[in-house]
Residue, then its C-alpha position, 0 to 999 in steps of 0.5 A: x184039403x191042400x193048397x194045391x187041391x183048393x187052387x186044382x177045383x178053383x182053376x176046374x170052376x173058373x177055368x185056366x184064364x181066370x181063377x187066379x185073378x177072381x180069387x184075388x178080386x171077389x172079396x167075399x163077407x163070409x171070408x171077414x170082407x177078404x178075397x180067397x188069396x187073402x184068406x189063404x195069406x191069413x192062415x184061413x184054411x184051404x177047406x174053409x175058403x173053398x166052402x165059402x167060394x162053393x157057396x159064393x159061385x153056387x156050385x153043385x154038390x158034385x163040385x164039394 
């Protein structure tokens, strides 16, 4: 997965207004206590910060 796909299904699950400033607000423990922007930052790829933010908003499968 690209950065821009992961950003694409975030902004689909959360909506225009509100994606970019959830994924550099809700820090997650499955991320090691980061937000998804900060994971990405670190170099964590865009699959797996997607995989937690899915299991994070309890987002159906379709979503995956």
């Amino acid at each position: 997965m690209r950065h821009t796909e992961f950003w694409s299904r975030l902004e689909d699950a959360l909506g225009p207004g509100y994606y970019r400033s959830w994924a550099g607000q809700f820090v997650m423990a499955e991320l090691g206590g980061r937000t998804a922007q900060e994971a990405l930052d670190a170099g964590v790829s865009p699959k797996q910060v997607w995989a937690a933010v899915w299991r994070a908003l309890d987002l159906p499968a379709a979503v995956k």
